[in-house]
C-alpha positions as CSV (number, residue, x, y, z in Angstrom):
1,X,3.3,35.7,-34.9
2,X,6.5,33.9,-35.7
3,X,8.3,32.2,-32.8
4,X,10.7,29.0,-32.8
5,X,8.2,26.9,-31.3
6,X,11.1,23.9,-30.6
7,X,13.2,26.2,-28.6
8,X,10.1,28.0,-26.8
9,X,9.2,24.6,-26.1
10,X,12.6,24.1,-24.7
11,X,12.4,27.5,-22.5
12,X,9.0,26.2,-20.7
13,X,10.5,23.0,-19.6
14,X,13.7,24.8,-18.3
15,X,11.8,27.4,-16.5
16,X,9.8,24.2,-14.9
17,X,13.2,22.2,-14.1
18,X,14.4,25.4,-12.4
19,X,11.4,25.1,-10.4
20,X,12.3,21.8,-9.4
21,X,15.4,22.3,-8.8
22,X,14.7,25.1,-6.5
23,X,11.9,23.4,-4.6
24,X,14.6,20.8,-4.0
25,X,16.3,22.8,-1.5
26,X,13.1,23.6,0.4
27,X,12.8,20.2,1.3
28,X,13.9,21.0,4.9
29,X,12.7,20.3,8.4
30,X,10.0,22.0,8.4
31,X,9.1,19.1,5.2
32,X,10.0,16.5,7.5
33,X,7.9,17.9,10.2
34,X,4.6,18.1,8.4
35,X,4.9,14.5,7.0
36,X,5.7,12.6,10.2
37,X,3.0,15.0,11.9
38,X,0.5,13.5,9.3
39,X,1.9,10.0,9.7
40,X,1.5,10.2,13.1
41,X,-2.1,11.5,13.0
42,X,-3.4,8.5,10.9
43,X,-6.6,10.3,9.9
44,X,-8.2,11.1,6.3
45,X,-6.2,14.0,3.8
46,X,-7.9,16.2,2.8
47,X,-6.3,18.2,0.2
48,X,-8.1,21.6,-0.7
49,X,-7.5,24.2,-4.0
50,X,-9.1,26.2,-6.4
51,X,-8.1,27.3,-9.8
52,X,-5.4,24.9,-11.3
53,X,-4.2,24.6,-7.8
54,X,-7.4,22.4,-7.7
55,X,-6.8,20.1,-10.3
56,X,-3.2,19.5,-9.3
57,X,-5.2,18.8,-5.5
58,X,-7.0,15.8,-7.4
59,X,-4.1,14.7,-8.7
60,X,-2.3,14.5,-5.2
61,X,-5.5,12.8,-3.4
62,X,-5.2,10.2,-6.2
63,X,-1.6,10.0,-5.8
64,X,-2.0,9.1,-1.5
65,X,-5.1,6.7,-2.1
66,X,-3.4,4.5,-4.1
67,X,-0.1,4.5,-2.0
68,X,-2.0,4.1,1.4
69,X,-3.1,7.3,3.0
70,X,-6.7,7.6,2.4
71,X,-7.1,11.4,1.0
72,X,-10.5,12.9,-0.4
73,X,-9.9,15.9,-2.6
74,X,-12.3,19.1,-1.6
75,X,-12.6,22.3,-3.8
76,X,-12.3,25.8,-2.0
77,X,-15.6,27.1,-3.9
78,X,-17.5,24.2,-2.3
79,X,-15.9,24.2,0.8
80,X,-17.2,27.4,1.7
81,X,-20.8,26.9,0.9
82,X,-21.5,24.2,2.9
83,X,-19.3,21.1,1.8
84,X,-16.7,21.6,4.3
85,X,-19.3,19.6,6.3
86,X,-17.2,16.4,4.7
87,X,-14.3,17.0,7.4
88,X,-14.0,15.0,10.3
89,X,-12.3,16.4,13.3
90,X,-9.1,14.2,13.1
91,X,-8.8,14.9,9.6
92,X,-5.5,16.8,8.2
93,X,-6.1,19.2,5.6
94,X,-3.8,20.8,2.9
95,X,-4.6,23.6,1.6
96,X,-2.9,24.6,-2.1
97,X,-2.5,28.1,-3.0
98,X,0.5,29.7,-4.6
99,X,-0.1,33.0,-3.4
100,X,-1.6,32.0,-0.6
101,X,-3.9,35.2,-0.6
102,X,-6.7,33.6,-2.9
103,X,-9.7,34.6,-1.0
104,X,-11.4,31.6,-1.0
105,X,-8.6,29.8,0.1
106,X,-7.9,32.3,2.9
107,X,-11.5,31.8,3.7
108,X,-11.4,28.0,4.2
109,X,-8.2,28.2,6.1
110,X,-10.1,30.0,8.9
111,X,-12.6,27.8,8.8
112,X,-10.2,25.2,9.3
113,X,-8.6,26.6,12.6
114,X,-12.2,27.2,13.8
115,X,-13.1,23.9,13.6
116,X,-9.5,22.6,15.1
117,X,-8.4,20.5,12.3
118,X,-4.5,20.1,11.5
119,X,-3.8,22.7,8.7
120,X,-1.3,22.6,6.5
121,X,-0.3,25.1,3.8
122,X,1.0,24.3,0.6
123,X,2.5,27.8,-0.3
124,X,5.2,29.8,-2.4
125,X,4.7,33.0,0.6
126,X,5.6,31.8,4.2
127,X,4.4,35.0,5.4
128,X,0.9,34.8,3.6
129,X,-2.2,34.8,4.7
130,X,-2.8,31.0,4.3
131,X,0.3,30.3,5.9
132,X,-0.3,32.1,9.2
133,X,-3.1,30.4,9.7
134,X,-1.5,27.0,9.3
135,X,-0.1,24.2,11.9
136,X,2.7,23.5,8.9
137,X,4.1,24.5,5.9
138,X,5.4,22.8,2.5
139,X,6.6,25.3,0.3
140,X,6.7,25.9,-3.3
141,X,9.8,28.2,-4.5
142,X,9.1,31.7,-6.3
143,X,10.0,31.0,-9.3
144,X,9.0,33.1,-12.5
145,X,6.1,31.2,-15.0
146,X,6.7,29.9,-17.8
147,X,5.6,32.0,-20.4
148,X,6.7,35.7,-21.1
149,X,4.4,37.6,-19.4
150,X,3.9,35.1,-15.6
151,X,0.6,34.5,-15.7
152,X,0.0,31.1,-16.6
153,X,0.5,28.4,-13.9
154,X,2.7,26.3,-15.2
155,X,6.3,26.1,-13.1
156,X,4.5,26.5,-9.3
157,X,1.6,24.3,-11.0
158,X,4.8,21.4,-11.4
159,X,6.3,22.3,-7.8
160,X,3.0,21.4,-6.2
161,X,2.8,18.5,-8.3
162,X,6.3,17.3,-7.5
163,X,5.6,18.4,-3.8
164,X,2.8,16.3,-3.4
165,X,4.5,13.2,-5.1
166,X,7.4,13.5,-2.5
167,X,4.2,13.6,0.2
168,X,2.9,10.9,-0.9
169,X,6.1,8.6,-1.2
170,X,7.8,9.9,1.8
171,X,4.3,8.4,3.9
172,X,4.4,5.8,1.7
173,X,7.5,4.3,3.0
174,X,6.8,5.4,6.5
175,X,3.9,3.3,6.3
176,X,5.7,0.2,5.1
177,X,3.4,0.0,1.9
178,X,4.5,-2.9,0.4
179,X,4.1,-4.3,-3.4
180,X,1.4,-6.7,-2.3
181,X,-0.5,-3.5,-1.0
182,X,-0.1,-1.8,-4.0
183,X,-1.4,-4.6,-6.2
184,X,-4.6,-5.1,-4.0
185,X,-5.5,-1.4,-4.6
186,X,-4.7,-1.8,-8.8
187,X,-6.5,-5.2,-8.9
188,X,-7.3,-3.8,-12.7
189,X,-4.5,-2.0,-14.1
190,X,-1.4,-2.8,-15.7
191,X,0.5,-2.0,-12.5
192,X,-1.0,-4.2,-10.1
193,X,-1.0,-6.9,-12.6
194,X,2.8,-7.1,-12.7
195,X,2.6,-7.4,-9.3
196,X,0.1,-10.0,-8.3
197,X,-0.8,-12.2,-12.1
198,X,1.0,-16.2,-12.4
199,X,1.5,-18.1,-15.4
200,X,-1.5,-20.4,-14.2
201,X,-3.9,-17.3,-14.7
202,X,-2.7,-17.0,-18.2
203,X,-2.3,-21.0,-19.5
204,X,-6.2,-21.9,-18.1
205,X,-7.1,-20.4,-20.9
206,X,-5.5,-21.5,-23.4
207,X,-5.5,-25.5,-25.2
208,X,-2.7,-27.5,-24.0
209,X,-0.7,-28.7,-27.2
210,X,2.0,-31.3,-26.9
211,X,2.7,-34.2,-28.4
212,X,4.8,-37.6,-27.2
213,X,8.8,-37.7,-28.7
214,X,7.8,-40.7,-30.8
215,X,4.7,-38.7,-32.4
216,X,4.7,-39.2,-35.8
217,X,5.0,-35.9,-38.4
218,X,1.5,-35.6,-39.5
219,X,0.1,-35.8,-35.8
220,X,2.6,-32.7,-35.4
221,X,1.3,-30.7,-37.9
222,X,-2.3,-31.2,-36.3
223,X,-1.3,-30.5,-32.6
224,X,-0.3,-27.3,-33.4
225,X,-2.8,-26.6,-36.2
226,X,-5.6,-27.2,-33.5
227,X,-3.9,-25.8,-30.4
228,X,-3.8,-22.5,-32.1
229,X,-0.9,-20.8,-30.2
230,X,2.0,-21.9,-33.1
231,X,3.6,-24.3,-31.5
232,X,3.2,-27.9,-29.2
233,X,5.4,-28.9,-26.6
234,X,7.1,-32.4,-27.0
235,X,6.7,-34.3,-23.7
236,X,8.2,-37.8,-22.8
237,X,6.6,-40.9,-21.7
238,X,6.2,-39.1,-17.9
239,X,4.5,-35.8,-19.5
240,X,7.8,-34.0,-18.6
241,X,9.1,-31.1,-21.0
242,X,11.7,-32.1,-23.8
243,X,11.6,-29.7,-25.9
244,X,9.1,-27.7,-28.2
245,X,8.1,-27.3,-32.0
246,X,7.0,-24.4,-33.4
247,X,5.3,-23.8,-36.3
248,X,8.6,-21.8,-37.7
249,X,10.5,-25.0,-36.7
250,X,8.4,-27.1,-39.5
251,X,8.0,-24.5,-41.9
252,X,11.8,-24.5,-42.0
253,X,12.6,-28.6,-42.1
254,X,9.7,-28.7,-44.9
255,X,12.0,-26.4,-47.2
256,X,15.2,-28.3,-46.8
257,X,13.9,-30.5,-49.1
258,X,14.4,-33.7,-47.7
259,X,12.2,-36.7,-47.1
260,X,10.2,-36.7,-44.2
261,X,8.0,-39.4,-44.2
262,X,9.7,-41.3,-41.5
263,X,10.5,-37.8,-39.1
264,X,8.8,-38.2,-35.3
265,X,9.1,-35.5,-32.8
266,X,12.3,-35.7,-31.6
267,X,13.4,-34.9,-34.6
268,X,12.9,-31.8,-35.3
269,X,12.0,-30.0,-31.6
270,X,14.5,-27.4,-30.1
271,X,15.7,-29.1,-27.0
272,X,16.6,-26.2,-24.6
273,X,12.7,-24.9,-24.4
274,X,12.0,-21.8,-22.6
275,X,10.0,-23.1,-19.4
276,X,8.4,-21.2,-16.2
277,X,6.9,-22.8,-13.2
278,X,2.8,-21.9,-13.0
279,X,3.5,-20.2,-9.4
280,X,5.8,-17.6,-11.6
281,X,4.6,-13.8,-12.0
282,X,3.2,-13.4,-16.0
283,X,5.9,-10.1,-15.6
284,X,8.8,-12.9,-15.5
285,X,7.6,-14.2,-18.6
286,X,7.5,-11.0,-20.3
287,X,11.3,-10.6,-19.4
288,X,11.7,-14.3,-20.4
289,X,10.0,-13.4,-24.1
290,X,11.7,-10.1,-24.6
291,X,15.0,-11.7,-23.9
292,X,14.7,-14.1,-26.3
293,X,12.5,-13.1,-29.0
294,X,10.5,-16.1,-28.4
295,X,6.3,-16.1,-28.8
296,X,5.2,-19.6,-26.6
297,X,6.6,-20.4,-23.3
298,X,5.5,-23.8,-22.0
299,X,4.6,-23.9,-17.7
300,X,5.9,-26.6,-15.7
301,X,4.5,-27.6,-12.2
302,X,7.8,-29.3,-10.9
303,X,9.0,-31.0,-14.4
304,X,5.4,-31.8,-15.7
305,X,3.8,-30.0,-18.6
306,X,1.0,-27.7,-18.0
307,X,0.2,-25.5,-20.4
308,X,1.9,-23.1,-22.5
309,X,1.5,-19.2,-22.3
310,X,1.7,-17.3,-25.4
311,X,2.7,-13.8,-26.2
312,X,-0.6,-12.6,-27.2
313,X,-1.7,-13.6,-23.6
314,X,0.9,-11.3,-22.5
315,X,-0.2,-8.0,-24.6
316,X,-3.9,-8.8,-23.8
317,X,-3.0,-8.2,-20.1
318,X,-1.4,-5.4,-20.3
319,X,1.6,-6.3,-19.4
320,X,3.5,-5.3,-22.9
């Protein structure tokens, strides 16, 4: 079968935005209701699905965990055949079904109101099964699928997803989740890194190069051959920054073919050396890097030299 997969390609993802776009204005009261009503509850999520509904259910418990509202994802198969044992009777639960006339998810929502837990229906149909049953309702639009023949979940598979993003950011900022918060709960990703790692976690483990103004050319060459981050920092007499020599710097004065024999440190170092305090986030020197096209940043605590961070430091955490 021949088809112009480019602008098929380009159909799918406008039939999604259309989605969007339409879910948009269904952000209403009744949206605003169902948020502060879960705010106010401060109790567990639990967000219920089956089908592809399901996996886009994971994605929103993941979604509140890590912006502060504790959410445990439970699947409408399991629910009914014993695990719906896992709710607690403060708990809110949401309940995803397009339709809202899956059986299974019909089946859970009664079990739901028997047991007296806030239900809430995340529907297309505010006249469906599902959403009868429910204490309140965040709607999905009727919109067409993607592909030709509407059968695969693709643009009400997106609405949920967006839906349960706007969820999660709306309590987010209820809550007053800060950046601080954030970083505790992504102690190991890339993320929380930006938000939490100094320049003093990254220079410890490096050597500390440097050499005096008056240091001689040779004693140059074997600072920064041994220090093994391309460069030393040239400190004075008080171990304060001066300036910095990089391995490019004598690679370039040894090919201008004059004599060097008598050349000392404060000869050949760039005086305006790119410097951070060791209390500064690693993300600053990233933007200090990028911004100059520089590899080695040297770390100051107050004018003294400290260490020196180096771009491979940088892409090893992540945080490039």
């Amino acid at each position: 079968m021949n088809i112009d997969v480019k602008k098929r390609a380009q159909e799918v993802i406008e039939a999604e935005i259309k989605s969007l776009n339409a879910l948009k204005v269904l952000i209403n009261a009744e949206f605003v209701k169902v948020v502060k009503d879960i705010y106010k509850s401060k109790s567990q999520i639990i967000v219920c699905g089956i089908g592809k509904s399901a996996i886009i259910a994971q994605k929103i418990v993941a979604t509140l965990n890590s912006t502060g509202s504790p959410s445990m994802f439970l699947h409408a198969a399991d629910a009914i055949h014993g695990d719906a044992g896992m709710i607690k009777n403060t708990d809110v639960v949401i309940i995803l079904s397009n339709s809202g006339e899956t059986p299974e998810a019909i089946a859970v929502a009664g079990l739901i109101k028997s047991y007296g837990n806030h239900l809430v229906a995340m529907v297309s149909r505010p006249h469906s099964s599902v959403a009868r049953l429910a204490d309140g309702l965040l709607l999905i639009p009727q919109t067409p699928e993607a592909d030709l023949d509407n059968l695969v979940p693709t643009s009400s598979t997106a609405a949920q997803m967006a839906l349960g993003d706007a969820l999660a950011v709306s309590l987010m900022e209820l809550k007053g989740f800060t950046k601080e918060k954030f970083a505790k709960f992504h102690p190991g990703g890339s993320l929380g890194k930006r938000l939490y790692l100094k320049t003093s976690d990254l220079y410890s483990e490096n050597s500390k190069p440097a050499n005096n103004v008056n240091d001689r050319l040779d004693s140059v060459i074997k600072t920064i051959s041994e220090g093994g981050l391309g460069a030393t920092a040239v400190v004075d007499d008080q171990n304060y920054v001066v300036g910095i020599i990089t391995d490019g710097d004598l690679r370039r004065m040894l090919l201008d073919g004059r004599d060097h024999s008598n050349t000392i440190a404060s000869d050949i170092m760039a005086n305006s050396p790119k410097v951070l305090q060791m209390d500064t986030l690693a993300i600053e020197a990233v933007a200090l890097a990028q911004r100059h096209s520089i590899s080695q940043i040297l770390v100051v605590n107050g004018k003294e030299y400290v260490g020196m961070v180096h771009l491979h430091d940088l892409i090893r955490e992540g945080l490039i």
